[in-house]
C-alpha positions in Angstrom: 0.0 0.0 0.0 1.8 3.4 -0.8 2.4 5.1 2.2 2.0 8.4 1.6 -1.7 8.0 1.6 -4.3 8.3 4.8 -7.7 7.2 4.1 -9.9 5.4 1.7 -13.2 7.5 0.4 -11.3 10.9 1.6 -8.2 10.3 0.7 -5.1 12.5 0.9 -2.0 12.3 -0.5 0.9 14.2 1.0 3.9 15.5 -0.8 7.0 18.1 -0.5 9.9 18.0 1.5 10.8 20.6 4.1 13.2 22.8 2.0 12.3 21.2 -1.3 10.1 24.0 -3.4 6.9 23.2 -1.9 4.9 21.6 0.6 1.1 20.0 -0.3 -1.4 17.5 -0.3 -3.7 16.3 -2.9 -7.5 15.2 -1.4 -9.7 12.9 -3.4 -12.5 12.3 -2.4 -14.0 15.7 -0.9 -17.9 15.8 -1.5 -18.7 18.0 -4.5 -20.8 21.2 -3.5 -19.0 22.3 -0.6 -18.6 26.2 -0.6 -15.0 26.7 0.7 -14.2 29.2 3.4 -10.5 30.2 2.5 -10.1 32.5 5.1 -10.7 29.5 7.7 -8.0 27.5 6.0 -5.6 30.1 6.2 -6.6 31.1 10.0 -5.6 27.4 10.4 -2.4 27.4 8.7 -1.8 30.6 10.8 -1.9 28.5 14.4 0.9 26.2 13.4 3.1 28.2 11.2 6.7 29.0 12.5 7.7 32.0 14.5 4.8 32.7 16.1 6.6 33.8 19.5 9.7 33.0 21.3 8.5 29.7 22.3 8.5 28.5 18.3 11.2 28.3 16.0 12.2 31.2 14.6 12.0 30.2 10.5 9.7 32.8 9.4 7.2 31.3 6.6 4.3 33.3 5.7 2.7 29.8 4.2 -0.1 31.6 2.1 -1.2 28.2 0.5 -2.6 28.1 -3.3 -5.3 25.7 -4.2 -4.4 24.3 -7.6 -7.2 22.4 -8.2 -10.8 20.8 -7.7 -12.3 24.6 -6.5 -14.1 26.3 -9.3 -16.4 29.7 -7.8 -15.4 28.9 -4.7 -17.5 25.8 -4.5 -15.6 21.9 -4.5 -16.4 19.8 -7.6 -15.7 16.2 -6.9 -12.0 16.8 -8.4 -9.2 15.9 -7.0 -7.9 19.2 -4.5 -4.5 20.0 -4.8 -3.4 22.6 -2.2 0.6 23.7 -2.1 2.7 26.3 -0.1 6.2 27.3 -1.5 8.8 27.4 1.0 10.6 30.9 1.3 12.7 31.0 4.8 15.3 27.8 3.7 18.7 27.8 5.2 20.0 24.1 4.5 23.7 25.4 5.4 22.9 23.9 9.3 22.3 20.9 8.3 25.3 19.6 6.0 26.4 18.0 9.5 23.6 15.7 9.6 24.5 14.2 6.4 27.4 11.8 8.1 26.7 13.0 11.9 23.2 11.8 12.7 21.0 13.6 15.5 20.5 11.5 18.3 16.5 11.1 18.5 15.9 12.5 15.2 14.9 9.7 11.9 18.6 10.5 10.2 20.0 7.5 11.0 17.5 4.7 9.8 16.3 6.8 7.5 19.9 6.8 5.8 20.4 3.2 5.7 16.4 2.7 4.5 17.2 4.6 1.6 21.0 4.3 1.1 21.8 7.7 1.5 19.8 9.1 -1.3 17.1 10.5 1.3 16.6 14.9 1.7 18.7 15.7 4.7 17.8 19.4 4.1 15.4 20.3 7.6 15.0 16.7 7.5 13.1 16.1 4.7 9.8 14.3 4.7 10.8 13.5 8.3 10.4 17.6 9.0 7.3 18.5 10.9 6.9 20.7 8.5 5.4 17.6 6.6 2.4 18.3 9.3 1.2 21.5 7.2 0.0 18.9 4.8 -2.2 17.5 7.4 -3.6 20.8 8.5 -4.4 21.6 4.6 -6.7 18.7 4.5 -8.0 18.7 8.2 -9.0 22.6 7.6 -11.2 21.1 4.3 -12.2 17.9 6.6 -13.4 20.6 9.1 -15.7 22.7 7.0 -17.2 19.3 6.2 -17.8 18.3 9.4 -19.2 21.9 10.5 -22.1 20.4 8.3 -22.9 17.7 10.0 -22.9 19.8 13.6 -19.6 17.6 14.6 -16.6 20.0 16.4 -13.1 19.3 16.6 -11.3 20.9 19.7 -7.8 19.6 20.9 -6.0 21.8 24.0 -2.7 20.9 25.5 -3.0 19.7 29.3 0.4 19.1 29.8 3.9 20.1 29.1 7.0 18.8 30.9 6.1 17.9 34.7 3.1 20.8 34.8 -0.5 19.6 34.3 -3.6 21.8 33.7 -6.3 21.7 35.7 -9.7 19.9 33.9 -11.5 22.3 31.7 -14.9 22.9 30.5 -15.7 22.7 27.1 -17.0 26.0 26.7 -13.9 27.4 28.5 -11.4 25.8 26.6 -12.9 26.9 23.5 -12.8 30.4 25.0 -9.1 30.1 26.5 -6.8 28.1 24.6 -6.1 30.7 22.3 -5.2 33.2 24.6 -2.2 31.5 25.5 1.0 30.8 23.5 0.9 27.2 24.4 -3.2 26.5 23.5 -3.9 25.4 27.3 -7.5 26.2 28.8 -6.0 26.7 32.0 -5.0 29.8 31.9 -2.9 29.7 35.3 -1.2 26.3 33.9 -0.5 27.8 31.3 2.1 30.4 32.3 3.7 28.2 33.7 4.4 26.1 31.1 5.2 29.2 28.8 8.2 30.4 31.3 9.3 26.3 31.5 9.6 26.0 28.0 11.6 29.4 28.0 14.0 27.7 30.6 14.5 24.8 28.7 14.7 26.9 25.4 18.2 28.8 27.7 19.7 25.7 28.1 19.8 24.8 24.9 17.5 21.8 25.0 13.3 20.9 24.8 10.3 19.8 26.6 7.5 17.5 25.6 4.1 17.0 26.6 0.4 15.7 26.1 -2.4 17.1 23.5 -6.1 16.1 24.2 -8.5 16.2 21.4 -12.3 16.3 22.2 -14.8 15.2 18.9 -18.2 16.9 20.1 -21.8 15.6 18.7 -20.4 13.0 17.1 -23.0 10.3 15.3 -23.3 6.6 16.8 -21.9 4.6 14.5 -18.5 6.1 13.5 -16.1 3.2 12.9 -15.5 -0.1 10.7 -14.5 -3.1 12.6 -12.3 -4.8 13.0 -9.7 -3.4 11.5 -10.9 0.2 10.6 -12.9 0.8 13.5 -12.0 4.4 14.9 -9.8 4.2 17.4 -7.4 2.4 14.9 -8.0 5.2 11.9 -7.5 7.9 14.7 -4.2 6.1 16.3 -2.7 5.2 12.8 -3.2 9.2 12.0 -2.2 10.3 15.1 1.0 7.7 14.9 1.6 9.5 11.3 2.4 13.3 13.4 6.3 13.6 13.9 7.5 13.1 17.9 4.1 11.3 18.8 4.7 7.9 20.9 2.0 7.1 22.6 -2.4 7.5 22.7 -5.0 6.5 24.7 -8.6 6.8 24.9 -11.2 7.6 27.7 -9.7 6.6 31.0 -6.7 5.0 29.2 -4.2 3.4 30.8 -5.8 3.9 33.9 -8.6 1.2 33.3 -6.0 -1.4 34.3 -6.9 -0.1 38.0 -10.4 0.1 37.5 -13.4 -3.1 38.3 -15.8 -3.6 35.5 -18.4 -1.8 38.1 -16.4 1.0 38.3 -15.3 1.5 34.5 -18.4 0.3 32.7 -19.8 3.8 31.3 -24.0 3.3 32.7 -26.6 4.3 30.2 -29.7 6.4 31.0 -32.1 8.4 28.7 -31.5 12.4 28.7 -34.8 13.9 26.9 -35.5 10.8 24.5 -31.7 10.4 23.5 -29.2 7.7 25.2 -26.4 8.8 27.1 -23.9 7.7 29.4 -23.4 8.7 33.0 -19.5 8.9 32.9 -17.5 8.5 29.5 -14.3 6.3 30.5 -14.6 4.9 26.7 -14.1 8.0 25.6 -17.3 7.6 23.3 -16.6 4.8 21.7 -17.2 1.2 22.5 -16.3 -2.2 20.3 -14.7 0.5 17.9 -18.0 2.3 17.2 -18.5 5.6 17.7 -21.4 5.4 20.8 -22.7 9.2 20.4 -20.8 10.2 23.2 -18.1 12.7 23.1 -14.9 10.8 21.4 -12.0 12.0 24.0 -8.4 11.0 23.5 -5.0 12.1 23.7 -1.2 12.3 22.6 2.2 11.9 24.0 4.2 14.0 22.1 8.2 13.7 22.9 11.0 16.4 23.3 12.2 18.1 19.8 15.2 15.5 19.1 17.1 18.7 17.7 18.9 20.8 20.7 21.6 23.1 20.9 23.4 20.1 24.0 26.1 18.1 22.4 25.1 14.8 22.4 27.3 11.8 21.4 26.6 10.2 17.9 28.6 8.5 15.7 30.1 9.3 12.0 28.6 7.5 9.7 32.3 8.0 7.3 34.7 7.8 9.6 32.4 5.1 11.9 34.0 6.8 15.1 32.6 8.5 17.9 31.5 12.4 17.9 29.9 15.1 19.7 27.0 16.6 17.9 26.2 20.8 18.6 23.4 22.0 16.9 22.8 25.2 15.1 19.7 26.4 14.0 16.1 27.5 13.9 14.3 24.3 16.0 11.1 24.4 18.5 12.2 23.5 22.1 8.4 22.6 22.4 6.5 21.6 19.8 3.4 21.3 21.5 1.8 25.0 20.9 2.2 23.8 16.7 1.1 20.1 17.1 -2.5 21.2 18.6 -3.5 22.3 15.3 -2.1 19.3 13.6 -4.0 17.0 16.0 -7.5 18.6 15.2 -6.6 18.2 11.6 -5.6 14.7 11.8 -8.6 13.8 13.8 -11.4 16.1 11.2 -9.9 14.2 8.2 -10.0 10.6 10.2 -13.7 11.4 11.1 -15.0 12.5 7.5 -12.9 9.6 6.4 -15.3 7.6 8.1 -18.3 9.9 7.5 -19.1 9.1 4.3 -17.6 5.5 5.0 -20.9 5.4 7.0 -23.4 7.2 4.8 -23.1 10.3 7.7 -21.5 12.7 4.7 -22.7 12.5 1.6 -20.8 12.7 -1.7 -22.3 15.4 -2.8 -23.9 18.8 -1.0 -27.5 19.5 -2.9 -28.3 23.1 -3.3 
């Protein structure tokens, strides 16, 4: 299966390579008839972009995107989509090193035996996040799609390093996580996790943390088991963002402690419509969407690139080095990454929207 592909009735390819001309993604697939807001997908682009603030790396891209095909008037017509940004801010001079002195956490090394050394060192390549403005092309499409359906995509960050945010409303994290350079709800939380990344960014190394992603009003019936039910599409998506390594739904990894009394979500009916008294499955149950909210989140690790030597080895000489690094990187790549989770998560769900017969192929007038 080519593996530059995500999805199977909307279906995006992704192509470009960090400083290569362009970065894009072509979407088959996309319902015919939708009327595209372009000032949403830029204001999307806009939260993940580079040098937003001091916590960011500090490549300036003004990643004003082009749509080269399947709009005409504004309206989608069942073409294929083909959305591009050209890179402008490229400075590959930093990263000759890496060609025969491989970063420690970074994908240099396998990636130069995988391909025999013929892969795109340059900002790493299709290894860059900067691959995950492909994702937020398509999930700012997937979102105006699901804004049809009443479904709402809303990911906040609730932890960075060692600090954890406080639980949030829905209506409050919608409100708040823009206000703050690092997307968190909770707005005391989240100063403190702008001044730690601002730490770490002084001594010269980089902080990770965890992304939640809430899918509100979802249908029941989201999912195709066994092997595409949703938690599987949404963990093979979310595995497909740079630096994540790990996911869990509902009450996670904390179900281990849990008896079946205690963990089994109780139905009751709420005004004619079924519901659930708690939501440990985080909404979905035998990998079915269950019409409760889906909740799940992210581990995202450290940015692998930091300024601390770290030992690697030469991949000429085959001895021993110290690797420093210069350069424009993200200590914390968590502010950028929200974006990209909501985008991941809006394309997985239409994905499996008109899987279901939820979306339909084409908008009537």
């Amino acid at each position: 299966m080519p593996a530059n592909i995500l999805g199977k009735n909307f279906k995006i390819i992704s192509f470009g390579e960090s400083h290569g001309e362009c970065v894009g993604v072509v979407i088959e697939g996309c319902p015919a008839g939708l009327k595209i807001d372009l000032d949403q997908i830029q204001k999307e682009i806009d939260k993940r972009k580079p040098g937003q603030s001091a916590l960011t790396t500090q490549r300036k891209e003004e990643d004003k995107f082009k749509i080269l095909s399947g709009v005409f008037n504004g309206i989608t017509t069942g073409a294929p989509i083909c959305l591009a940004v050209f890179n402008k801010d490229v400075d590959s001079s930093k990263y000759e090193i890496i060609k025969k002195i491989p970063r420690p956490g970074h994908s240099d090394l396998p990636a130069f035996f995988k391909y025999n050394g013929f892969n795109d060192w340059r900002g790493g390549g299709r290894f860059s996040g900067r691959m995950t403005l492909n994702y937020v092309f398509a999930g700012a499409i997937a979102k105006q799609i699901l804004e049809k359906s009443g479904i709402e995509v809303l990911a906040h960050t609730i932890q960075i390093g060692k600090i954890k945010a406080e639980k949030q409303k829905n209506e409050d994290i919608r409100k708040n996580k823009e206000r703050t350079l690092v997307r968190c709800a909770d707005l005391k939380a989240a100063e403190k996790m702008e001044n730690l990344i601002l730490e770490i960014k002084e001594q010269g190394d980089s902080v990770g943390g965890i992304i939640e992603c809430l899918i509100l009003n979802p249908p029941v019936g989201l999912g195709e088991p066994v092997f595409n039910s949703l938690e599987s599409e949404l963990a093979k998506a979310m595995f497909s963002i740079p630096a994540v390594k790990g996911i869990d739904f509902g009450a996670g990894f904390g179900v281990a402690e849990l008896k079946g009394s205690e963990n089994n979500d109780e139905f009751f009916l709420e005004q004619g419509k079924i519901s659930t008294k708690t939501n440990n499955s985080g909404g979905i149950l035998g990998g079915i969407s269950n019409g409760m909210p889906i909740v799940f989140r992210i581990a995202v690790k450290p940015t692998p690139s930091i300024a601390k030597p770290q030992q690697t080895i030469n991949l000429e000489t085959k001895k021993q080095e110290y690797l420093k690094l210069e350069g424009r990187h993200d200590p914390c790549i968590i502010p950028r990454a929200v974006p990209v989770m909501e985008s991941m998560a809006a394309v997985v769900l239409t994905d499996l929207g008109i899987s279901g017969g939820f979306i339909p192929k084409v908008f009537r007038k």
